[in-house]
Each structure stands twice: as structure tokens, then as C-alpha cells.
C-alpha positions as a printed NumPy array, in Angstrom:
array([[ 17.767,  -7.87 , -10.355],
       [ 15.525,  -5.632,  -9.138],
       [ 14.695,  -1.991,  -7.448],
       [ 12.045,  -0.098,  -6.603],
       [ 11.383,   3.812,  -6.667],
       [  8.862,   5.823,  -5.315],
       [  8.329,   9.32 ,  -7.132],
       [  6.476,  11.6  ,  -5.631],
       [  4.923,  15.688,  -5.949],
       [  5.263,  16.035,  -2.079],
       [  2.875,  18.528,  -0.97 ],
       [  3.439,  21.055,  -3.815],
       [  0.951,  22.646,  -6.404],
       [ -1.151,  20.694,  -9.419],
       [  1.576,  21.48 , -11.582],
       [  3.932,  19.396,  -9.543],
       [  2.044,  16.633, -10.471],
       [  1.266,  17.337, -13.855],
       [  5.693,  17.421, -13.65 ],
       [  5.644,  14.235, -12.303],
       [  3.617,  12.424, -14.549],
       [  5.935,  14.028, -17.732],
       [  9.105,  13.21 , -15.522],
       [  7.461,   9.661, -15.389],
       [  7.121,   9.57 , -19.322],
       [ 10.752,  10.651, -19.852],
       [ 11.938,   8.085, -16.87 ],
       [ 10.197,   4.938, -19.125],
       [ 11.136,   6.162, -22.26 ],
       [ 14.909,   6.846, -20.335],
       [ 14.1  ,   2.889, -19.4  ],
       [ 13.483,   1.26 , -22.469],
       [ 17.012,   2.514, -23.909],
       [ 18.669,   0.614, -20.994],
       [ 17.213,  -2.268, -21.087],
       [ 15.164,  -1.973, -17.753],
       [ 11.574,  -2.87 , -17.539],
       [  9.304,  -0.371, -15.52 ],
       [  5.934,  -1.649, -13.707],
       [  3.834,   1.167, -12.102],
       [  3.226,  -0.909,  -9.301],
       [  0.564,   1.568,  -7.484],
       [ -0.702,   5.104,  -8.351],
       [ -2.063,   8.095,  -6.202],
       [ -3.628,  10.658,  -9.054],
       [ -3.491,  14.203,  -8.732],
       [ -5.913,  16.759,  -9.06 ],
       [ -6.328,  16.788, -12.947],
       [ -6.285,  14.294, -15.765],
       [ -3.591,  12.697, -16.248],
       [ -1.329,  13.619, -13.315],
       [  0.115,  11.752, -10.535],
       [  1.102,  12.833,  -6.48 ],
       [  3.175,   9.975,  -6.565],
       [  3.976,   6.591,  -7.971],
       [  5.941,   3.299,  -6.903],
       [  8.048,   1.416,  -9.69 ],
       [  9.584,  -2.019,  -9.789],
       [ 12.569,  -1.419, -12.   ],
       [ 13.889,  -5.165, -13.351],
       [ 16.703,  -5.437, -15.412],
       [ 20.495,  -6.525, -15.289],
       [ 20.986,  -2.557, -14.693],
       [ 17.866,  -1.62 , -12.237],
       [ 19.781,  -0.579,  -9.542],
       [ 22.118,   1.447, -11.356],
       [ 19.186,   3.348, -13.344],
       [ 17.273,   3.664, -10.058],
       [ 20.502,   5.271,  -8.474],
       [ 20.405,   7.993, -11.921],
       [ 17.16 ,   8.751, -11.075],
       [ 17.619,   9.588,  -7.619],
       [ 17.509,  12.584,  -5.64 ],
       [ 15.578,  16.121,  -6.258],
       [ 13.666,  15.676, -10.044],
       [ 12.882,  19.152, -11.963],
       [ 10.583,  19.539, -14.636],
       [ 10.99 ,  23.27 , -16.119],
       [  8.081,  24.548, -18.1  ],
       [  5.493,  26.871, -18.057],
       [  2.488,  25.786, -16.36 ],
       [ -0.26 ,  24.377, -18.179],
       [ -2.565,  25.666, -15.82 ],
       [ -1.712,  29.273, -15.481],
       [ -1.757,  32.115, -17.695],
       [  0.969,  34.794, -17.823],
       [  4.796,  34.83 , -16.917],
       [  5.414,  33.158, -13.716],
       [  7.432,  30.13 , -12.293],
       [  8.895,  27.292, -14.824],
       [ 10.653,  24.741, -12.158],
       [  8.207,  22.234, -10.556],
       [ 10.104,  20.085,  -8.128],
       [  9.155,  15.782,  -7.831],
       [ 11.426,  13.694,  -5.397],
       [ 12.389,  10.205,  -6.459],
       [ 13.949,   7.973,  -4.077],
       [ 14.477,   4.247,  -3.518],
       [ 12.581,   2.259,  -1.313],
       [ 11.664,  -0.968,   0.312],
       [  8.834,  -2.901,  -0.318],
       [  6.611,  -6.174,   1.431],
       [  6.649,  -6.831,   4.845],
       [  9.641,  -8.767,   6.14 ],
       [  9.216, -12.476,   6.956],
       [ 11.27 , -14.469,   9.512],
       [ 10.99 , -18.228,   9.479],
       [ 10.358, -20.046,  12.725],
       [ 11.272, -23.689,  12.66 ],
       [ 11.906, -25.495,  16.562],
       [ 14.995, -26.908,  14.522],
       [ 16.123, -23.441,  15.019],
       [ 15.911, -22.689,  18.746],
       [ 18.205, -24.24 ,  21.611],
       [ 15.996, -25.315,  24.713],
       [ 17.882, -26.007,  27.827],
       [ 16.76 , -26.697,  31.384],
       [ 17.225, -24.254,  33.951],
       [ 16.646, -24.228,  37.771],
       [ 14.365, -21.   ,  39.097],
       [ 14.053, -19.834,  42.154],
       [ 11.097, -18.069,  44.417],
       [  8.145, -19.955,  45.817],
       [  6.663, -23.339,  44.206],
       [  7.875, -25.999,  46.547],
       [ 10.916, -27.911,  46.937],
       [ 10.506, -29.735,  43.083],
       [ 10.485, -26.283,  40.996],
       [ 13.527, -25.25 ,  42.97 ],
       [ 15.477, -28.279,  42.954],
       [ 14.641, -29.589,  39.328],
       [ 15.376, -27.961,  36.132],
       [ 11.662, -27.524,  35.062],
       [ 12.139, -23.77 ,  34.223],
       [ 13.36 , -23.244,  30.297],
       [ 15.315, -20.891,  28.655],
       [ 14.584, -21.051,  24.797],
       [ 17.008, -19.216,  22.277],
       [ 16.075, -18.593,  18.571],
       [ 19.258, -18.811,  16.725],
       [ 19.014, -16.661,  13.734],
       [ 17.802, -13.683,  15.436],
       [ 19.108, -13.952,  19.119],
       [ 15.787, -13.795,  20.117],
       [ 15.583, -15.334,  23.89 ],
       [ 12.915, -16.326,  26.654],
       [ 12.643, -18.167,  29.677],
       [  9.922, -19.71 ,  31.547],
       [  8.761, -20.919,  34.403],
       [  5.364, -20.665,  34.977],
       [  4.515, -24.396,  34.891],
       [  6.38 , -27.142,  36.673],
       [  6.705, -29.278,  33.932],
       [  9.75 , -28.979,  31.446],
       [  7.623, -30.435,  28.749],
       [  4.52 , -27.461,  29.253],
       [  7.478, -24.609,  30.032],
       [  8.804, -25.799,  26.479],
       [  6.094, -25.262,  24.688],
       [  4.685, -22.351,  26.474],
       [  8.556, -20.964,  25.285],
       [  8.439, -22.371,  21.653],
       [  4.89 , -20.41 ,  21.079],
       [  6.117, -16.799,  22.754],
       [  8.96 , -16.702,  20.81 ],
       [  6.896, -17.19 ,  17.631],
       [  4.612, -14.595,  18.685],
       [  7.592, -12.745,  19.664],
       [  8.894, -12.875,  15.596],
       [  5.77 , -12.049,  13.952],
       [  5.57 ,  -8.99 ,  16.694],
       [  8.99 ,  -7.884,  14.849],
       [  8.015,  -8.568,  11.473],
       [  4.796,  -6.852,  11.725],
       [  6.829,  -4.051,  13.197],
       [  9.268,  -3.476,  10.613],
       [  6.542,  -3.833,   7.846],
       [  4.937,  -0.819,   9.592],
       [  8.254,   0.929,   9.451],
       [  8.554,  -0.056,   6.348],
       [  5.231,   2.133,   5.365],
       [  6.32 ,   5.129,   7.831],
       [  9.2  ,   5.205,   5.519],
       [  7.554,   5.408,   2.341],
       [  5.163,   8.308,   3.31 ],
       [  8.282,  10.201,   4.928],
       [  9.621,  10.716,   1.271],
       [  6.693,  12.746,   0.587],
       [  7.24 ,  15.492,   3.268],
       [ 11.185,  15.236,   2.252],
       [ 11.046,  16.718,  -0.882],
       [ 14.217,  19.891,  -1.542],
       [ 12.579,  22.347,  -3.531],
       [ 15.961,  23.03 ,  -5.359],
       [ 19.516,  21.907,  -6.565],
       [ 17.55 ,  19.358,  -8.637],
       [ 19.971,  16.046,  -9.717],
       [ 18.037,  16.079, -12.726],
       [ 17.019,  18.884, -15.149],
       [ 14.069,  17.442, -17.996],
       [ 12.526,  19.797, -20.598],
       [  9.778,  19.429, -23.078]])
């Protein structure tokens, strides 16, 4: 089984991400004692040595997606900053949430769509209205459905059919991969300053 996690500084200061990347220490080490493996999977480094604006785990393990849950939510790391001299704020706020990953995939096999015959009307002579030459193709796992007519053969309508509703697929898939993305960089802008689900300390 397995999860993945995207942690992230959001648009706060250095030390945000200098939190992250001790938040990210204390999340492996947290790992290791449960029995879940952590992969850094990709990396955005902050400002200074050593720190991170966000990164994107694959948690595997027998209890990833209950350790992923744990880690969830609103992530505070309170200590004085390592960058600043002088009293002065000690919570620096990281957002961890769950995510998806890869771009979807939908299979299109021709065993998989229903083609059946249908008459059309409008101009093309007496044989396109009279004969079913038109075709109305259905893609079974999704629903997906298109009809055409533009030839007046069956045999050409079919496979003018068969190839827009493969098009029509990828067009989805490569849709949802984007939103997949969109998704992923919304977590950085959705980071609560406050009410942390987790409180770590040196």
C-alpha cells in the first residue's frame, strides 16, 4: 500500500522552510518506527542550505495511509529562528496534505464500444436517409458516446466513430492529469497559519 504527501512552506518566510525541512527529519525518523518507507519523490529548495518550499513523498508500507492521515493538516515547527537575532516569533507554519499523483489512463479497446446502425436525416439523397449508414458508437466503461454521419458508408462512419472517441478519452485523461497538477499547486496557497494538528520541537 501506498500514499503520497505533499509538504509544503506555502508562501511564508525562509524560516518556514528551514521548519519544513526539520518537520521533514522528524516525519522520516516518525517513519522508520512504523514501519513505513519514505521516498522524497521531488524537491523545490528554499532560499538557504538545506531547506525546502515543499516536497512530495511516496509513503509505502502496510500502514502508509494511516501515517499519511497523522501527518495531515496544519504542521508547526516552534523555535527561534535561525536566521534572526533577538526575541521575536517561534511558530513557523508547513501544510502537509495528501495528494494524487500520474496522469490517469483509460484503456480503449473496440471490444469495449457498442456500434449500431442508425438512420439520419437532412440532405444526402434517398440512400443516407433510407439506409442505416449513420453510426452511433458507445464506449462502455465511461459512457462516452458519438454518432456519425458524415460518410455514407457504415464501414467509413465506424471508423471515423471508433477514432473520435479515442481522441475523445485521451482529451479526458489529459484533462484530469492537468487537474491533477492544479491541485497540487493549490495546497501551497492553502496553508492555515494556525491551530496546527501537529506541534514538533527541537
Amino acid at each position: 500500500m501506498s500514499a503520497h504527501l505533499l509538504m509544503s512552506a506555502g508562501r511564508g518566510p525562509q524560516e518556514c522552510s528551514w521548519a519544513l525541512a526539520q518537520l521533514l527529519r522528524r516525519l522520516e525518523a516518525d517513519a522508520r518506527g512504523r514501519a513505513v518507507t519514505v521516498e522524497r519523490v521531488e524537491t523545490v529548495t528554499g532560499e538557504r542550505p538545506g531547506t525546502f518550499r515543499s516536497v512530495l513523498l511516496r509513503l509505502s508500507g502496510d500502514a502508509a495511509a494511516e501515517f499519511a492521515a497523522s501527518w495531515t493538516g496544519t504542521l508547526c515547527w516552534q523555535a527561534p529562528s535561525p536566521y534572526r537575532t533577538g526575541p521575536g516569533r517561534k511558530n513557523w507554519y508547513v501544510t502537509a496534505q495528501p495528494c494524487e499523483v500520474g496522469a490517469p489512463h483509460t484503456a480503449f479497446a473496440e471490444s469495449d464500444v457498442d456500434v449500431v446502425g442508425v438512420r439520419t436525416g437532412g440532405p444526402g439523397g434517398q440512400h443516407r436517409n433510407k439506409a442505416s449508414t449513420a453510426v452511433r458508437a458507445t464506449h462502455r466503461p465511461t459512457g462516452a458516446v458519438v454518432v456519425v454521419d458524415t460518410e455514407r458508408q457504415f464501414t467509413l462512419n465506424r471508423r471515423i466513430a471508433l477514432r473520435l472517441l479515442r481522441e475523445r478519452l485521451e482529451q479526458a485523461d489529459a484533462d484530469a492529469g492537468q487537474e491533477t497538477i492544479t491541485a497540487r499547486w493549490r495546497v501551497h496557497d492553502d496553508l492555515v497559519r494556525g491551530n496546527p494538528t501537529r506541534v514538533c520541537r527541537p
